[in-house]
C-alpha positions as CSV (number, residue, x, y, z in Angstrom):
1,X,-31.8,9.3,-42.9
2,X,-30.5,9.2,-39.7
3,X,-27.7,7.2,-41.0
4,X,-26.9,9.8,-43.5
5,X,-26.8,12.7,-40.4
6,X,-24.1,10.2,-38.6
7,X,-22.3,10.0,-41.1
8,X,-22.3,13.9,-41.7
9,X,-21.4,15.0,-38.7
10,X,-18.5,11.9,-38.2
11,X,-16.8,13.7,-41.3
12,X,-17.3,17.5,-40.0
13,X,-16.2,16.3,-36.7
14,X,-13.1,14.8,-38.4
15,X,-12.6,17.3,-40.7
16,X,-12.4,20.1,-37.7
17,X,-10.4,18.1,-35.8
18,X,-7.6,17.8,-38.7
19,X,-8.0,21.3,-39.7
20,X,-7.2,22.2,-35.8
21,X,-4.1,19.4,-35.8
22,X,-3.0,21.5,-38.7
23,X,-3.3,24.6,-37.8
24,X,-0.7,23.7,-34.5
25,X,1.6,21.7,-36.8
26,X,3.5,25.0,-37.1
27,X,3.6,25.8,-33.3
28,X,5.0,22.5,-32.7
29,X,7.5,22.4,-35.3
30,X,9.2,25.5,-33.1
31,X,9.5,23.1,-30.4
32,X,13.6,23.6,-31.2
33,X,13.8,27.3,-32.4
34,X,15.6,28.0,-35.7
35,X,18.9,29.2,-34.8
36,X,18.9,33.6,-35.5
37,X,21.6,34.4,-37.9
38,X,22.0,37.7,-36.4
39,X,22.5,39.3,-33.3
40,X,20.2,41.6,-30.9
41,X,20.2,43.0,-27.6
42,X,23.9,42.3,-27.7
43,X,27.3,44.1,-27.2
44,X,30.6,42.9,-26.5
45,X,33.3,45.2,-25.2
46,X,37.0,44.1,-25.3
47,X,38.5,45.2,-22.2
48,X,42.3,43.8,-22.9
49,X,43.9,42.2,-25.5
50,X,47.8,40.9,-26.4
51,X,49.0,40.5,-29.8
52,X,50.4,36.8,-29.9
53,X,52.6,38.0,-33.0
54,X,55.6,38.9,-30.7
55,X,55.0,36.3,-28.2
56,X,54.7,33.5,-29.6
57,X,56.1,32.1,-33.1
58,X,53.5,31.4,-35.6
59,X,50.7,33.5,-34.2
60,X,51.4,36.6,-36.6
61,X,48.1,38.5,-37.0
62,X,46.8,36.2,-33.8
63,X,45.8,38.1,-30.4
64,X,44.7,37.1,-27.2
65,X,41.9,38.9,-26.0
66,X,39.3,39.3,-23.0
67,X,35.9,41.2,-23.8
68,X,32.5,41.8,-21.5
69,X,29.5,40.3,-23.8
70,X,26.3,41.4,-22.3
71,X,23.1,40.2,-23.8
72,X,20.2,41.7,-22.9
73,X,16.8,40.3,-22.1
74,X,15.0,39.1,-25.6
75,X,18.2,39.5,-27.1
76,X,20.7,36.6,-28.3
77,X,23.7,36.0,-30.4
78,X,23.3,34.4,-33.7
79,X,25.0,31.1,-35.2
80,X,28.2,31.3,-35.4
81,X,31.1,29.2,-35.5
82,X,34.2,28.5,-33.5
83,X,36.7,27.4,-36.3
84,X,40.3,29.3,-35.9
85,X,39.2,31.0,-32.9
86,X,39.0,28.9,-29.5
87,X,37.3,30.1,-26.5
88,X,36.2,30.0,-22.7
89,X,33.3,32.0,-20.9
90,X,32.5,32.7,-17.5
91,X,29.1,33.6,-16.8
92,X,29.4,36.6,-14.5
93,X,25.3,37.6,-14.6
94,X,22.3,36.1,-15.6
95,X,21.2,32.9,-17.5
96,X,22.6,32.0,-21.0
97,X,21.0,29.3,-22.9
98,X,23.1,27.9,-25.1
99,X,22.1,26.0,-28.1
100,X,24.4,24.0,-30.3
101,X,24.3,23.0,-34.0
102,X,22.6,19.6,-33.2
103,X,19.6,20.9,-31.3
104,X,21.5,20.2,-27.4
105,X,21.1,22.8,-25.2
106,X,23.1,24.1,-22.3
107,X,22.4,26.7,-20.0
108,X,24.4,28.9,-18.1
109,X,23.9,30.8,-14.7
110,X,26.8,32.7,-12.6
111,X,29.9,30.6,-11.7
112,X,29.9,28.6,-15.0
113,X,31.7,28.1,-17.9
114,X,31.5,26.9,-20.6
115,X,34.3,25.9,-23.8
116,X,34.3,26.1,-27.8
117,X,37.0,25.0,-30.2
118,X,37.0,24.3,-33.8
119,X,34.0,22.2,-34.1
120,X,31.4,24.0,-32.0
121,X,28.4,25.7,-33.7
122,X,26.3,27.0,-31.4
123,X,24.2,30.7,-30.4
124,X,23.3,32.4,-27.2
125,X,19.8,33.4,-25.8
126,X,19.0,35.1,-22.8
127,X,15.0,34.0,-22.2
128,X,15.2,35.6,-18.7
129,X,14.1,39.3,-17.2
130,X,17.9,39.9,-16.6
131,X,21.0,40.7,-18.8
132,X,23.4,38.1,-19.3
133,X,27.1,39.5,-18.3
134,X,29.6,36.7,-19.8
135,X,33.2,36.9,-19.9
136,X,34.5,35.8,-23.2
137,X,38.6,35.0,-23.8
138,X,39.4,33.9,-26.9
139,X,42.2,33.6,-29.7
140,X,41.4,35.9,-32.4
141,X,42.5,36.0,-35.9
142,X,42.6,40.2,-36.5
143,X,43.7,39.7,-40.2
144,X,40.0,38.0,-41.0
């Protein structure tokens, strides 16, 4: 009989302990968040801009402009890509995590910068208790 309680308890012990594995299984798969597709808490201002058009042969429909993107905190900007339109940031305020396509992560705090050409896919969060301020230039296509 005693046997028999052993053997009981071994399988409710086991069986709790599995259901409890189980029940974290979904905490720990968002060890690497999935990347928002959408933004929030953001704006971006464009503060100049020069249509390349005139400037430059080929770049019809192509401008160069500077903008203010301030994310707030909680806030992020989705997924996005980079293709046709190259960039550089400085971050002016705050810390930006940035988190590319294949899961690296790179953070940003005041005095960095930070590059994207045609084959970076990343987004921007801003995890901290103060607004990111970044300064974003980049080449823009206005036609698309």
């Amino acid at each position: 009989m005693r046997t028999s309680v052993r053997h009981v308890v071994g399988f409710l012990s086991s069986a709790l302990a599995l259901a409890f594995l189980l029940s974290w299984t979904p905490l720990l798969a968002d060890s690497q968040p999935t990347p928002p597709t959408g933004n929030k808490g953001f704006k971006a201002t464009v503060k100049q801009a020069v249509d390349l058009g005139p400037e430059i042969n080929g770049m019809a429909g192509r401008e160069l402009r500077m903008r203010v993107l301030t994310i707030e905190p909680g806030g992020y900007i989705g997924i996005h890509n980079h293709k046709d339109r190259p960039a550089v940031v400085y971050d002016l305020e705050g810390t930006d995590t940035v988190t590319l396509e294949d899961g690296t992560v790179k953070v940003l705090r005041p005095g960095d910068t930070a590059s994207a050409n045609r084959n970076t896919v990343h987004w921007h969060r801003n995890g901290g208790k103060d607004a990111v301020v970044l300064i974003a230039v980049d080449v823009f296509h206005k036609t698309k």
